[in-house]
BANU-650351 format. One record per atom (N, C-alpha, C, O): atom name; chain; residue in three letters; residue number from 0; x negated, y, z. Coordinates in steps of 0.05 Angstrom, whole numbers. Example, Ala and Ser with C-alpha at 12.3 -4.5 7.8 and 13.67 -1.06 7.14 Angstrom:
<sites>
N/A/Ala/0/-264/-114/156 $
CA/A/Ala/0/-246/-90/156 $
C/A/Ala/0/-264/-66/156 $
O/A/Ala/0/-285/-66/169 $
N/A/Ser/1/-257/-45/142 $
CA/A/Ser/1/-273/-21/143 $
C/A/Ser/1/-258/1/157 $
O/A/Ser/1/-268/23/161 $
</sites>
This chain:
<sites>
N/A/Unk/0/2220/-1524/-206 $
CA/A/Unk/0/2206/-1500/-216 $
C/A/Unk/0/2190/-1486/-194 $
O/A/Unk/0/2199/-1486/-171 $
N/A/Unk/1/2164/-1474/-201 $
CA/A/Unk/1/2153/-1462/-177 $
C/A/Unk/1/2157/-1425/-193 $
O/A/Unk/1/2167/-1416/-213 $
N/A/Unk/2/2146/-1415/-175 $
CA/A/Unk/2/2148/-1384/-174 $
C/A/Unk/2/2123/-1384/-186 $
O/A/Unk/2/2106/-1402/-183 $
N/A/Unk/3/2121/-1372/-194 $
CA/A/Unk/3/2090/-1367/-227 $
C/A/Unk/3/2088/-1337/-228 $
O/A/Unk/3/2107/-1322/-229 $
N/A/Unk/4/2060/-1331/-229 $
CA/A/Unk/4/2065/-1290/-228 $
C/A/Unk/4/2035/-1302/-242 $
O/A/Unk/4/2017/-1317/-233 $
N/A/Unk/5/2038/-1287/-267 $
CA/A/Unk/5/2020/-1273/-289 $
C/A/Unk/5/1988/-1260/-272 $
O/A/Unk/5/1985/-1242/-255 $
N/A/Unk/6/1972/-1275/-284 $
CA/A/Unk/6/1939/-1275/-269 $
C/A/Unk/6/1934/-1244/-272 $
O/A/Unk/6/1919/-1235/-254 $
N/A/Unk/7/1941/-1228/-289 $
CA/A/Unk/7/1933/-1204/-298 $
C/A/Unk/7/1942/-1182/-287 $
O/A/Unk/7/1927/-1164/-282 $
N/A/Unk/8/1973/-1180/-281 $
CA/A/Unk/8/1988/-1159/-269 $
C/A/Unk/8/2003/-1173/-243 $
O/A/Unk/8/2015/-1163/-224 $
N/A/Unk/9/1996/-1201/-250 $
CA/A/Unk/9/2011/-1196/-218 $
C/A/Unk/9/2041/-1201/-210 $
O/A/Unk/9/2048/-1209/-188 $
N/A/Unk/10/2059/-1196/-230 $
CA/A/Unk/10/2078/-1193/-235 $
C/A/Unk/10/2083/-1223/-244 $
O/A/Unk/10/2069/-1239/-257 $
N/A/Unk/11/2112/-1225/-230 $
CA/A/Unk/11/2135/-1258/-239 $
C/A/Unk/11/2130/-1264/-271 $
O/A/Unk/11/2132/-1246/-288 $
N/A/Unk/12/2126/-1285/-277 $
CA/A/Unk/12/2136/-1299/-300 $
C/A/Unk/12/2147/-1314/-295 $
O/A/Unk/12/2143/-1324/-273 $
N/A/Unk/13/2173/-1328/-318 $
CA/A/Unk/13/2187/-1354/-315 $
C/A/Unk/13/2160/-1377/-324 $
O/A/Unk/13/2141/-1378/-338 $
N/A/Unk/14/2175/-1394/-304 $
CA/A/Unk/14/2157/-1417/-309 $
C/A/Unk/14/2168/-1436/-332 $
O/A/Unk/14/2177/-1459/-327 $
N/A/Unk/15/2168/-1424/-358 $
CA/A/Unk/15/2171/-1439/-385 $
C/A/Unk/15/2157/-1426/-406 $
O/A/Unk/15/2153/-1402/-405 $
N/A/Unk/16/2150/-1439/-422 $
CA/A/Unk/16/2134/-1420/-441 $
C/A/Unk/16/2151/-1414/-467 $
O/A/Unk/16/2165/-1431/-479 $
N/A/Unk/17/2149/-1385/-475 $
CA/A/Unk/17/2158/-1375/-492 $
C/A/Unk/17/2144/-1349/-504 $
O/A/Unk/17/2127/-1336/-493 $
N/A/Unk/18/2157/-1344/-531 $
CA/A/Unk/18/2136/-1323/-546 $
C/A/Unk/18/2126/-1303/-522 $
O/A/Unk/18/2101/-1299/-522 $
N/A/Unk/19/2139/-1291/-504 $
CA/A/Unk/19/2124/-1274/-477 $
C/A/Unk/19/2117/-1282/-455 $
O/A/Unk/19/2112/-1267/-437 $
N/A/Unk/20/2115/-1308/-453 $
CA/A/Unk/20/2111/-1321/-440 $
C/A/Unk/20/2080/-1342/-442 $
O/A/Unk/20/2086/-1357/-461 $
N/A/Unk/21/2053/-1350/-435 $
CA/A/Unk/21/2038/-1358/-446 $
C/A/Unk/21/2021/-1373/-420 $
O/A/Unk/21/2019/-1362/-398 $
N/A/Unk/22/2011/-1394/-425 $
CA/A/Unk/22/1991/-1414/-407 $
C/A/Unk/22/1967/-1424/-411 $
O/A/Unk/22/1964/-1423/-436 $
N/A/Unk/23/1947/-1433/-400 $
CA/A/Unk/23/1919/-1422/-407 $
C/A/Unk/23/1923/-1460/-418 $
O/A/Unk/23/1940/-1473/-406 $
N/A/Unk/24/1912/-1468/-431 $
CA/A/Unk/24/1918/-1496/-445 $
C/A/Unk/24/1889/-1516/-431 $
O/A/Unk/24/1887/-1540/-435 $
N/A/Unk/25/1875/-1505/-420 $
CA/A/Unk/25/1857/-1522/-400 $
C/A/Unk/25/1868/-1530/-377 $
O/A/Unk/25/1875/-1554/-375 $
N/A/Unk/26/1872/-1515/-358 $
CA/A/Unk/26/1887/-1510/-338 $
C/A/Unk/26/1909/-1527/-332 $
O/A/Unk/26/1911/-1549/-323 $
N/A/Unk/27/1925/-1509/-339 $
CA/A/Unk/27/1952/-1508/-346 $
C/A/Unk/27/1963/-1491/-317 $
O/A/Unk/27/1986/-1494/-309 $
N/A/Unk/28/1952/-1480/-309 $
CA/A/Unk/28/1959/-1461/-276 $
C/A/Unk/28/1958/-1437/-282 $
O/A/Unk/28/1971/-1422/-266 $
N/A/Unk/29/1943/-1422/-308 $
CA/A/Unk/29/1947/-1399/-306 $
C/A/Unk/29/1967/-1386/-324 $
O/A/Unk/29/1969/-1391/-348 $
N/A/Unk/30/1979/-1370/-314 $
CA/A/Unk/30/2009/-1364/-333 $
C/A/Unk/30/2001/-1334/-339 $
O/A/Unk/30/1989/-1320/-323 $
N/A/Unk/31/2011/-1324/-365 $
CA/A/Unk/31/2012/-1293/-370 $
C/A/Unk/31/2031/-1279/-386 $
O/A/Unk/31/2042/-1291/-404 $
N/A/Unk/32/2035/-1257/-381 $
CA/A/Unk/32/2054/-1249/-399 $
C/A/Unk/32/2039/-1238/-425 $
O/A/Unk/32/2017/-1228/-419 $
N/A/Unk/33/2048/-1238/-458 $
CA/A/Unk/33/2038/-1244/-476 $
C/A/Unk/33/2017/-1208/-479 $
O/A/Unk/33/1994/-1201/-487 $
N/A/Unk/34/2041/-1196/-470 $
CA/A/Unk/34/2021/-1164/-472 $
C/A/Unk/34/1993/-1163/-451 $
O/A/Unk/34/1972/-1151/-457 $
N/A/Unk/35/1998/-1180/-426 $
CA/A/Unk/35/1982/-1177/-416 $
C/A/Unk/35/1955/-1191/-421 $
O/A/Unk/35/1935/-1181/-411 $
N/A/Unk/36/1953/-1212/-434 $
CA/A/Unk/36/1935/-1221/-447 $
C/A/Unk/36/1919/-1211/-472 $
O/A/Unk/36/1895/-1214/-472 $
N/A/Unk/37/1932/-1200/-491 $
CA/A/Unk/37/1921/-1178/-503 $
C/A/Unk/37/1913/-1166/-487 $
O/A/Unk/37/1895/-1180/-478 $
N/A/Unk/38/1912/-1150/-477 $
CA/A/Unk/38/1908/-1119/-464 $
C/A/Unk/38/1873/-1137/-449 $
O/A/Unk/38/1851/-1129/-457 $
N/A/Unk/39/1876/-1155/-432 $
CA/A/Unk/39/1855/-1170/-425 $
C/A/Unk/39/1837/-1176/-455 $
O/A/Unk/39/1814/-1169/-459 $
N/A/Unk/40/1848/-1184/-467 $
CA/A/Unk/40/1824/-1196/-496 $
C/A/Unk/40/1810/-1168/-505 $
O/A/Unk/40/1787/-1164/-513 $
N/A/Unk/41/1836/-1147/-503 $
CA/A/Unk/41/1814/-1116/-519 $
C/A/Unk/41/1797/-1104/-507 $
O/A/Unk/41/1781/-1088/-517 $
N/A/Unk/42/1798/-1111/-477 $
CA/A/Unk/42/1776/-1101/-455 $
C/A/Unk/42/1750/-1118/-460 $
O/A/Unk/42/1728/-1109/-466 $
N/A/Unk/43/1759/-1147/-457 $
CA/A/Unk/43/1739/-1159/-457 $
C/A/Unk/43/1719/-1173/-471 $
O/A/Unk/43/1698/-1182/-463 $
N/A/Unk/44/1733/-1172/-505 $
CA/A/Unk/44/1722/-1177/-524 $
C/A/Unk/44/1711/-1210/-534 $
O/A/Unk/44/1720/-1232/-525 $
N/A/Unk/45/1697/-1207/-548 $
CA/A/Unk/45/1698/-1242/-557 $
C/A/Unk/45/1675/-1245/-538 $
O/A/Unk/45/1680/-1266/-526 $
N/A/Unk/46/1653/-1235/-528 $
CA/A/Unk/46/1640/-1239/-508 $
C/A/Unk/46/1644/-1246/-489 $
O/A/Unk/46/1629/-1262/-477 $
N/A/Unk/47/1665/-1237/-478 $
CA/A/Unk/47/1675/-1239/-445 $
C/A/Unk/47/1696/-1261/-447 $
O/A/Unk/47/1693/-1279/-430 $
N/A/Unk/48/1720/-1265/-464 $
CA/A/Unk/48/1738/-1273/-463 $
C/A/Unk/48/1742/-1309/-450 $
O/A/Unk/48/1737/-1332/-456 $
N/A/Unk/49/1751/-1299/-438 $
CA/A/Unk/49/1766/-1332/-426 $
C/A/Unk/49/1791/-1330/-405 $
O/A/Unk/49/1801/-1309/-397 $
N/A/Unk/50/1798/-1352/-398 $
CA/A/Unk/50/1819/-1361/-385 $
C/A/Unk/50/1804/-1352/-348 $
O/A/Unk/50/1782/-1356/-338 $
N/A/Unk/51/1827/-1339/-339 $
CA/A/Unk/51/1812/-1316/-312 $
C/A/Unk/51/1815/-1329/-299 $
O/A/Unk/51/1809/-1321/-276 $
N/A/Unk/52/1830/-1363/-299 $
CA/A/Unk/52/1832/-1377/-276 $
C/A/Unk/52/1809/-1397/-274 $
O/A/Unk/52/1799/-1399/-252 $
N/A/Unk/53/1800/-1410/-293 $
CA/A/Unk/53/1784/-1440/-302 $
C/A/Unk/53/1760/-1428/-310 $
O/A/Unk/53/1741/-1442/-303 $
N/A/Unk/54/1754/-1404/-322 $
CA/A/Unk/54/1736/-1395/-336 $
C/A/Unk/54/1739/-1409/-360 $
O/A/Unk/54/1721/-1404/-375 $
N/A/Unk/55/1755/-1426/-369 $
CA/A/Unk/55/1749/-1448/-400 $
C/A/Unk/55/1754/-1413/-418 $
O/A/Unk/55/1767/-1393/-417 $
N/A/Unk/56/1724/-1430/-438 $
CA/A/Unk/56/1736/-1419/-462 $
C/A/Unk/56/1742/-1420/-487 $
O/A/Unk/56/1755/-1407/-503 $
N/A/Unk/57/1724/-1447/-487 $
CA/A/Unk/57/1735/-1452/-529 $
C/A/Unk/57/1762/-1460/-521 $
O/A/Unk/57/1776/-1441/-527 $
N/A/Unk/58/1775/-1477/-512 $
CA/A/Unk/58/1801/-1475/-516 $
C/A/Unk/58/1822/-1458/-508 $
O/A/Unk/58/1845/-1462/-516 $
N/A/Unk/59/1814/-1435/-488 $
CA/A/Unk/59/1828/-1413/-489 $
C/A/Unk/59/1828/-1402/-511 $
O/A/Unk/59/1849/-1396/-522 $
N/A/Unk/60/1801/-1395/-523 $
CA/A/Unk/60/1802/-1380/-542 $
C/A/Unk/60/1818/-1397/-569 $
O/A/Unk/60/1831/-1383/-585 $
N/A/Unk/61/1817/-1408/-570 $
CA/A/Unk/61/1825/-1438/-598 $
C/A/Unk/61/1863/-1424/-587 $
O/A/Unk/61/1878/-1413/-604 $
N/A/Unk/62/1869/-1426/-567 $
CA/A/Unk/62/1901/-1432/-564 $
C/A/Unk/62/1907/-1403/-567 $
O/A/Unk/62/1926/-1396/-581 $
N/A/Unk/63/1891/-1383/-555 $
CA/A/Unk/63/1899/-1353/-554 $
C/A/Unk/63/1901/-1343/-588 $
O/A/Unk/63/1922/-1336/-599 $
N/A/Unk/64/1876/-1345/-599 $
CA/A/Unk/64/1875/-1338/-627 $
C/A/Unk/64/1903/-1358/-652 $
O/A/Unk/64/1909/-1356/-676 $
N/A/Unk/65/1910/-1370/-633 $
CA/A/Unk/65/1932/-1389/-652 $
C/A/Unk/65/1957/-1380/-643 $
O/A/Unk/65/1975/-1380/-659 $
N/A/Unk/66/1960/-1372/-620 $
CA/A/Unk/66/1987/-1357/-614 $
C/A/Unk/66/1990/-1321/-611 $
O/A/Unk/66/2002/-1307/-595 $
N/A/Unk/67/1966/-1316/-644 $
CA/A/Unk/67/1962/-1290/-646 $
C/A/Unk/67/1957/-1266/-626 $
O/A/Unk/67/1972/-1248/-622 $
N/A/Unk/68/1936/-1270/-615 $
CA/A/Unk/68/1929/-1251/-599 $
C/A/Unk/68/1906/-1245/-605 $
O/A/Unk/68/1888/-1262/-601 $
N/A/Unk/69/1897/-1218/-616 $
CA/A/Unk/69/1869/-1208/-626 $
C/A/Unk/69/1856/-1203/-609 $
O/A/Unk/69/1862/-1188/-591 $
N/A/Unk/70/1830/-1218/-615 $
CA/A/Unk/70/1803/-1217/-596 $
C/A/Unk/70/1791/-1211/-617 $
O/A/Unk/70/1792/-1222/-640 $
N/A/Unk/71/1775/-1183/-604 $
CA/A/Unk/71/1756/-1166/-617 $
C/A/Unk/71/1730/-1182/-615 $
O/A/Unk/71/1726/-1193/-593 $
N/A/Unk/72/1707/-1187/-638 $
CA/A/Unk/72/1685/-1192/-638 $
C/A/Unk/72/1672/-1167/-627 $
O/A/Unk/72/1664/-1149/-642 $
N/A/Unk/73/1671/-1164/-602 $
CA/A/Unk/73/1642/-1155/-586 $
C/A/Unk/73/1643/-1148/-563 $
O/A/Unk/73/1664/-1155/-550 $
N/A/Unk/74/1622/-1134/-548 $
CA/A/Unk/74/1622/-1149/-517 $
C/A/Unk/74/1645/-1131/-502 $
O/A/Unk/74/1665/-1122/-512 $
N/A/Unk/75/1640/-1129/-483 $
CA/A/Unk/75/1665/-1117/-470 $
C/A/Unk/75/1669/-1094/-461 $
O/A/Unk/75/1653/-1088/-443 $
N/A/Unk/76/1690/-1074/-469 $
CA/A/Unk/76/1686/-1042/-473 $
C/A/Unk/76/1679/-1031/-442 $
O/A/Unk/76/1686/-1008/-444 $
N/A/Unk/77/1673/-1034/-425 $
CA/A/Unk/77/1657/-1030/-404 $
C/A/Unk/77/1621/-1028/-411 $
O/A/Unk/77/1604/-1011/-405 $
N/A/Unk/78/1619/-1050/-423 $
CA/A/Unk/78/1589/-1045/-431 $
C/A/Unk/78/1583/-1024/-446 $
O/A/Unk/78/1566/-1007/-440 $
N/A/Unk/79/1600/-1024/-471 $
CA/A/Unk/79/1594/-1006/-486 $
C/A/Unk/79/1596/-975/-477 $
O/A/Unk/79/1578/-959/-482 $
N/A/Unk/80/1623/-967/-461 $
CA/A/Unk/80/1629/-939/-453 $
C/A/Unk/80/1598/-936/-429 $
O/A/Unk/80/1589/-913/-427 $
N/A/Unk/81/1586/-955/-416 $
CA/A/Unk/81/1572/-950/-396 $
C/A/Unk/81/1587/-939/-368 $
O/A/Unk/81/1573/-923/-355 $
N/A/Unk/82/1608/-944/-361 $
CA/A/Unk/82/1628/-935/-348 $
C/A/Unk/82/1620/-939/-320 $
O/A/Unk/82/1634/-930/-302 $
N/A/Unk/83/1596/-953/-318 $
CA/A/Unk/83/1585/-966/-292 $
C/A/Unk/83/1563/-947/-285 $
O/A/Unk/83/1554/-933/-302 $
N/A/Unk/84/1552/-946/-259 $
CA/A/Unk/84/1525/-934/-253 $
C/A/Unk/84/1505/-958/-260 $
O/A/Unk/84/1509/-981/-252 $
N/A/Unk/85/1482/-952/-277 $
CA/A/Unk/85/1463/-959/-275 $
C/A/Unk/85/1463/-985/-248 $
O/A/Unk/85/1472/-984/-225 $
N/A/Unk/86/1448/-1008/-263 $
CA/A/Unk/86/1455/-1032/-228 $
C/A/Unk/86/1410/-1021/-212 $
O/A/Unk/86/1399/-1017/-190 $
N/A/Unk/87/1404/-1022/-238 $
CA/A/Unk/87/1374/-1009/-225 $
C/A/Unk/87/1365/-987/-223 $
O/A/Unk/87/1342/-982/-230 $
N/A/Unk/88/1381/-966/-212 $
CA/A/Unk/88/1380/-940/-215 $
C/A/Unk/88/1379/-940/-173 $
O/A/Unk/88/1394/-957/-164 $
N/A/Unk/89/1370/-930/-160 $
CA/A/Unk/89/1369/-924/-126 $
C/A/Unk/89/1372/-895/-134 $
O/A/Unk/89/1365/-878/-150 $
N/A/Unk/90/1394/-901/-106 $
CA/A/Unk/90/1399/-873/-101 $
C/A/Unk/90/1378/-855/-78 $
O/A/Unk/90/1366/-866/-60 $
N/A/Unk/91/1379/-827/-83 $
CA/A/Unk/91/1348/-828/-67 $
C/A/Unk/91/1355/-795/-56 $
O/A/Unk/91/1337/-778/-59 $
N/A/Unk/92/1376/-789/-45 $
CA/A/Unk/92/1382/-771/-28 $
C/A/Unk/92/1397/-773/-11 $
O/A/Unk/92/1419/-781/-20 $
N/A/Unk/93/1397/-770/18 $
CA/A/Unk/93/1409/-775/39 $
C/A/Unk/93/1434/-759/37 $
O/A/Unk/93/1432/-734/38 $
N/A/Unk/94/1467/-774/35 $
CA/A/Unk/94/1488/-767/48 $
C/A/Unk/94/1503/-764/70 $
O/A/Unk/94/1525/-753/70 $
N/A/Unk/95/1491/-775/93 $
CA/A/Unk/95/1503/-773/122 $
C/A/Unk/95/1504/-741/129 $
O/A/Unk/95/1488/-722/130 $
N/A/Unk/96/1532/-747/133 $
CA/A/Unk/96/1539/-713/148 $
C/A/Unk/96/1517/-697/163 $
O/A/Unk/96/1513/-673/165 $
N/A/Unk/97/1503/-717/174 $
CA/A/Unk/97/1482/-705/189 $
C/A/Unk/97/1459/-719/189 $
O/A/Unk/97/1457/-741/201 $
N/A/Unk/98/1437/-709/175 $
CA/A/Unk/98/1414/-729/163 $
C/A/Unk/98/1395/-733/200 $
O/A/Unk/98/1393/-713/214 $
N/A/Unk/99/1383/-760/209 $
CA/A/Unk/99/1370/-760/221 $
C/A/Unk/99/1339/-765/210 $
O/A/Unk/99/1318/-767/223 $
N/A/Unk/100/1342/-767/189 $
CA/A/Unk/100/1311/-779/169 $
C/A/Unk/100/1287/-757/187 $
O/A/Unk/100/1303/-739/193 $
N/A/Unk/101/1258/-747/200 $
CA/A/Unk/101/1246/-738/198 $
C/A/Unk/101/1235/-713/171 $
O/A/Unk/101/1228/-689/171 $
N/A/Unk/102/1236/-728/156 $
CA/A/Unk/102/1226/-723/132 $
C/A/Unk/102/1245/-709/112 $
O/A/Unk/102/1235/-704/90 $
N/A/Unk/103/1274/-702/117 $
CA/A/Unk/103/1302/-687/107 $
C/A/Unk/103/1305/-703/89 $
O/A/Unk/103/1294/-725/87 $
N/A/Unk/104/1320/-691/74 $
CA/A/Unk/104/1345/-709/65 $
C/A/Unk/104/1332/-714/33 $
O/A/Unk/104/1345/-726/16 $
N/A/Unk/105/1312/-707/30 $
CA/A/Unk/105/1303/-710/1 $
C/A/Unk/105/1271/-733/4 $
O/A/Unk/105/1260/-744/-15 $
N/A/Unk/106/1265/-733/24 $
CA/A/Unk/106/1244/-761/31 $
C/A/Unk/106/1260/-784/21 $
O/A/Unk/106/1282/-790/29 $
N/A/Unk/107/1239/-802/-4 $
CA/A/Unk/107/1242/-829/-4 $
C/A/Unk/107/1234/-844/2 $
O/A/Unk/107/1231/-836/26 $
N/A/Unk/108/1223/-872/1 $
CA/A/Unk/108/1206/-879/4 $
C/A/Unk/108/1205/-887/-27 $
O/A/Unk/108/1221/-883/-46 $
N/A/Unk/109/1172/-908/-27 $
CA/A/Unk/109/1160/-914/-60 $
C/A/Unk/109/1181/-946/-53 $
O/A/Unk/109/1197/-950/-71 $
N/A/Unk/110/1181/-956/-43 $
CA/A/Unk/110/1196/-986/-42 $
C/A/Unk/110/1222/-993/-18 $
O/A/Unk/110/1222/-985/5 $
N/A/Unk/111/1240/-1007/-29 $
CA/A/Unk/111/1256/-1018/2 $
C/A/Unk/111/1279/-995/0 $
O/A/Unk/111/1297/-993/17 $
</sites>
């Protein structure tokens, strides 16, 4: 038997599979506990979803959806809440405790 800890939390699983107990069926390396895989599928949605070790996903998804675990059709609630900053948004005011810019702390430039 080897020591097996759940890709998600981190935390020990036994290395056997049982209803709380669960293995990515490509793989076969990544182990999870059954809540924690949910909790991963509602974040990530049918968009995102796969196995966090292999990346596989029709057969993660084929083995997950057969040993009842609901995956939401759509992308992943990060996108939707917008929970992220903008990735093309520049930030364009100087924070250093003590600005040395010429031009103060509200000079940008147009590029760079």
């Amino acid at each position: 038997e080897e020591d097996t800890t759940c890709l998600i939390c981190l935390e020990p699983v036994e290395h056997r599979l049982s209803y709380d107990i669960m293995v990515c069926p490509a793989c076969k390396h990544a182990w999870f506990h059954r809540t924690c895989i949910q909790t991963y599928a509602i974040y990530t949605g049918l968009q995102g979803f796969c196995c966090p070790h292999c990346k596989n996903v029709f057969r993660f998804y084929l083995e997950m959806l057969s040993m009842g675990i609901r995956i939401p059709r759509r992308g992943p609630l990060l996108e939707r809440r917008r929970t992220y900053p903008a990735v093309n948004q520049r930030h364009r005011r100087c924070d250093a405790s003590e600005c040395l810019c010429p031009g103060g702390r509200e000079q940008a430039e147009n590029e760079g």
